[in-house]
N, C-alpha and C positions, 0 to 999 in steps of 0.2 A: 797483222795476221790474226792476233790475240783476238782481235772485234770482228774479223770476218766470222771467224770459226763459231765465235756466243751469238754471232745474230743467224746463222745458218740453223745451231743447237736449236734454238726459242722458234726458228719459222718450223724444221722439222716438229719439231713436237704439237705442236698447233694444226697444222694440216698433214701430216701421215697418219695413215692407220695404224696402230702400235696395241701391241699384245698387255695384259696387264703385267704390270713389274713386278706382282709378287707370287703370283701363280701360273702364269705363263696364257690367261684365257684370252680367246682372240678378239681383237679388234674392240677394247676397250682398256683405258691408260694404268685405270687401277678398279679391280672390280666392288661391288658392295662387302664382300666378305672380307678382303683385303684393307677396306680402308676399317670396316670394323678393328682387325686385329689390329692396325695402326694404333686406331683412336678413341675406339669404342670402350674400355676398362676405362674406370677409372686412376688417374694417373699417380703414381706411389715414391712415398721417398727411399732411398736406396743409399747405401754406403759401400765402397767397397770392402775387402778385407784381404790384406790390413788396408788400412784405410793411408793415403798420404798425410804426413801432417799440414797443418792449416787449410785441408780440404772445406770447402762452406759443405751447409745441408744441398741435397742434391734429387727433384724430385725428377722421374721419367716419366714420359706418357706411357712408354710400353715396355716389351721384353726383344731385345734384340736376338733373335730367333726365327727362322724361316719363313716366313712370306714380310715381316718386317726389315729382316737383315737381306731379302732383296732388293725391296723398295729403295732401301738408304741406299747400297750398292748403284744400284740404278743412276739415281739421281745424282750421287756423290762422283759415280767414276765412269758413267756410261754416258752422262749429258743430257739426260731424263727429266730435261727442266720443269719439263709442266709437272712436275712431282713435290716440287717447291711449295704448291698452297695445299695437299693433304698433310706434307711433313711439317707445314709452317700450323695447322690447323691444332694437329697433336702437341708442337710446342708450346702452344697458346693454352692447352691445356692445363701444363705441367706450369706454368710461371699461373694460372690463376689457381690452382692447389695450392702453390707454393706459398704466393699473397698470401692464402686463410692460415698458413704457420708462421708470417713472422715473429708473430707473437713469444714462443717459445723458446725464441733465440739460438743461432749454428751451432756447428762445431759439431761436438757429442751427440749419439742418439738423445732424444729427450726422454724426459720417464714417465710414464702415465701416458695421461691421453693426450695425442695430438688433433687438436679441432682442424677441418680440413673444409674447403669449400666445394659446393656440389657443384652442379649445371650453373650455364650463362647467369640465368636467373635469380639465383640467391646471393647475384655479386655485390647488390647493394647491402648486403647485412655484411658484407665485410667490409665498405665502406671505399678500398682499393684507390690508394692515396687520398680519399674525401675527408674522413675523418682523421683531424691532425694531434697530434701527439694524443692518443688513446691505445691503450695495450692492443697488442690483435693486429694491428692496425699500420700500410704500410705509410711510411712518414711523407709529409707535404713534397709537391713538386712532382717531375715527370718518373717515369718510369723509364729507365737506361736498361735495354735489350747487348750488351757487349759480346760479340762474338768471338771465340777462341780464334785468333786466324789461323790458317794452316801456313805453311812454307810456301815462300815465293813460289820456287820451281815445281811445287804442285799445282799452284793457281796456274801456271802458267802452262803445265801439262793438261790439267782438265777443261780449262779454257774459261772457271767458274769458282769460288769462292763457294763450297757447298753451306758451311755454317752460317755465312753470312745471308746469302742467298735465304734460306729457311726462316733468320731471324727477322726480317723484312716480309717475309711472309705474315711471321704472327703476331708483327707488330699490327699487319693489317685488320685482323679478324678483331684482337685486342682493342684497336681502334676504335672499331665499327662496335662496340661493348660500351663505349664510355669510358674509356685507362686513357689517363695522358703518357702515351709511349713514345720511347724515338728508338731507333737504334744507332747505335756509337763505337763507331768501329775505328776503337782508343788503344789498342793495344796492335804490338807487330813484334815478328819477332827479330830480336836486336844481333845474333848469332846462328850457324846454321847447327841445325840438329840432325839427326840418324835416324833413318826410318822407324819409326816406332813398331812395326811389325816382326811379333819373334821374341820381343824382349820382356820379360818380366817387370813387378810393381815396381819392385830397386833399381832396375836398369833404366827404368822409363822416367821416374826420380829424376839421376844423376844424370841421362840425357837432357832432361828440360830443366834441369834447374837452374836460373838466370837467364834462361833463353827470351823470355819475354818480356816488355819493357811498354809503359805508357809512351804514345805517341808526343812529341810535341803538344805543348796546349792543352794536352788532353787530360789531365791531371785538373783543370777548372773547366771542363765542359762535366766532367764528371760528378764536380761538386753540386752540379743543378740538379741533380736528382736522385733515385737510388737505382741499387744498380743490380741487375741479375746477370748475369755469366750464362752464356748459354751456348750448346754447342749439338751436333747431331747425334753426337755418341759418348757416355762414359764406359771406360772398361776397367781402368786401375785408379782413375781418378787423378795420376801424376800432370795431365794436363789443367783443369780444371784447378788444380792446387797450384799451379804456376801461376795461372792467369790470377786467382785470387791473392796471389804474394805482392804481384807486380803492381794492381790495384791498391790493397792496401800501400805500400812503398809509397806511391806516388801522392794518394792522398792527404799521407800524414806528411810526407814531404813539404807539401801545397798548404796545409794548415800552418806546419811551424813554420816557414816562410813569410805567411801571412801575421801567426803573431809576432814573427820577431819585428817585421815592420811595425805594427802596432805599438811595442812598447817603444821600441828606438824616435818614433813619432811623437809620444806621449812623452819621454823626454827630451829629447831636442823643444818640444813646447814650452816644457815647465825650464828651460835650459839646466838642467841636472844631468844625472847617469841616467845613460838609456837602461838601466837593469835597477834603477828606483823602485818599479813595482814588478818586478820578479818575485822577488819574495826572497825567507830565509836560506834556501838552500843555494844561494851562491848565483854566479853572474853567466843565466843560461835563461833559455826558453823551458817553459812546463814540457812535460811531455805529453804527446797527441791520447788521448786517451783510445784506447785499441780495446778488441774482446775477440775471443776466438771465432773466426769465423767471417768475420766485421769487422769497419775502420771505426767504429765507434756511431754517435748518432746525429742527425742531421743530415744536408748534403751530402753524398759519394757514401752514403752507408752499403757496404756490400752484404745484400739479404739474403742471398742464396745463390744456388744453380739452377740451370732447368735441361734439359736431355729430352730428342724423341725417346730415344732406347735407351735399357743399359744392358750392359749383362749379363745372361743369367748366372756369373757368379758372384754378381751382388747382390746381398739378400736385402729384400724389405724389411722396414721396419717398422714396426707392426704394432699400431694406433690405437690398441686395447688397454 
């Protein structure tokens, strides 16, 4: 029934006449002025306040507010599918801003200036995984799009994965740019949670916290690239701060896994103690080396977030 209703959704919006989503003007899906407000600014990073802890940096293409907070409406809960490639266009936006800041490194506003990339075109000067281990610069391998999921029994109400759906979107535009992107949809959530409508930044916290968990496997698909968090909407940032726990968790899980094989390898070889070259502090694995914001660097590095909207009670911040 789930598959009748998304191929009904996709044929509807393809051949019916339909009003624009964000202004109501007839007989066009979204009009020029509406996709402006989409995705016409340039796209800015944003924090809530108070901000969750271990929230990544978090860039939006826009301000979730009136002809924007229809559109996503629309598509998110109305089945507004052909809405997917302006919203996937404006994401596309927000994760190539976000590229020109990794430099700077998460977590905490930055101080001073943040260098920020313009139009399609000046994406070769930031190089956008080409250039490998250089400041600025995002690190070798693919581009990992990870979608926040929503609750089964939402997919299963709207007949559509709306974040997902959009991330696939702008992996495509991205594509079509020269970024080697995939989207990896690594994360589910492990426990049911409480409509998030209603609740404030603390509730929405204590709601999602442990709620979501890397998939099977998904902890070494992750390692092949870096990885951005992305979703249609921040408001308190409590989600977004989940998915980036759970991320890191798995990561570093997945590393010390891997080194404890290594050294237990490296002894059994030499037939000595597998913890010979541990080192002095006693008979354990290093610890993964972690940074606010980030699993540290290489593979499964988590760079940022990216957002169509946020908002408006998260303020910018402001690149001067």
């Amino acid at each position: 029934m789930d598959s009748v209703r998304r191929w009904w959704q996709e044929l509807a919006a393809l051949i019916l006449p339909a009003d624009c989503a964000g202004c109501g003007r007839a007989r066009v899906m979204l009009c020029s002025e509406c996709r402006t407000a989409l995705a016409g600014a340039e796209p800015r990073r944003v924090r809530p306040e108070p901000a969750p802890p271990g929230l990544p940096a978090v860039h939006a293409a826009a301000r979730y507010a009136d002809e924007v907070r229809a559109v996503l409406l629309a598509h998110k809960e109305r089945g507004a599918l052909a809405l997917a490639r302006p919203l996937g266009e404006a994401l596309a936006g927000a994760v190539r801003v976000g590229l020109g800041e990794v430099g700077v490194g998460e977590g905490a506003p930055p101080r001073g200036h943040v260098g920020h990339v313009g139009h399609v075109g000046q994406l070769g000067q930031v190089g956008h995984l080409r250039n490998e281990g250089q400041p600025g610069h995002g690190p070798p391998g693919h581009l990992l799009l990870v979608p926040v999921p929503s609750a089964p029994r939402a997919v299963r109400a709207r007949g559509h994965d709306p974040a997902r759906r959009i991330a696939l979107a702008a992996a495509v535009v991205l594509r079509r740019e020269g970024m080697p992107v995939r989207v990896a949809a690594a994360l589910r959530q492990r426990r049911a949670v409480a409509d998030q409508a209603g609740l404030d930044s603390r509730q929405r916290m204590d709601n999602l916290g442990g709620a979501l968990a890397v998939v099977p496997g998904g902890a070494r698909l992750l390692r092949g690239g870096s990885v951005v968090l992305v979703d249609d909407l921040v408001t308190t940032g409590a989600s977004l701060a989940e998915a980036a726990r759970a991320v890191r968790s798995a990561v570093s899980a997945e590393r010390a896994g891997e080194m404890a094989a290594g050294v237990a390898d490296r002894g059994a070889f030499r037939g000595g103690s597998v913890y010979r070259d541990v080192g002095r502090e006693g008979s354990g694995v290093r610890g993964v080396e972690e940074r606010e914001g980030g699993v540290g660097r290489g593979g499964g590095e988590l760079l940022f977030a990216a957002v169509v909207a946020a908002s408006p009670d998260s303020p910018e911040i402001n690149r001067n």
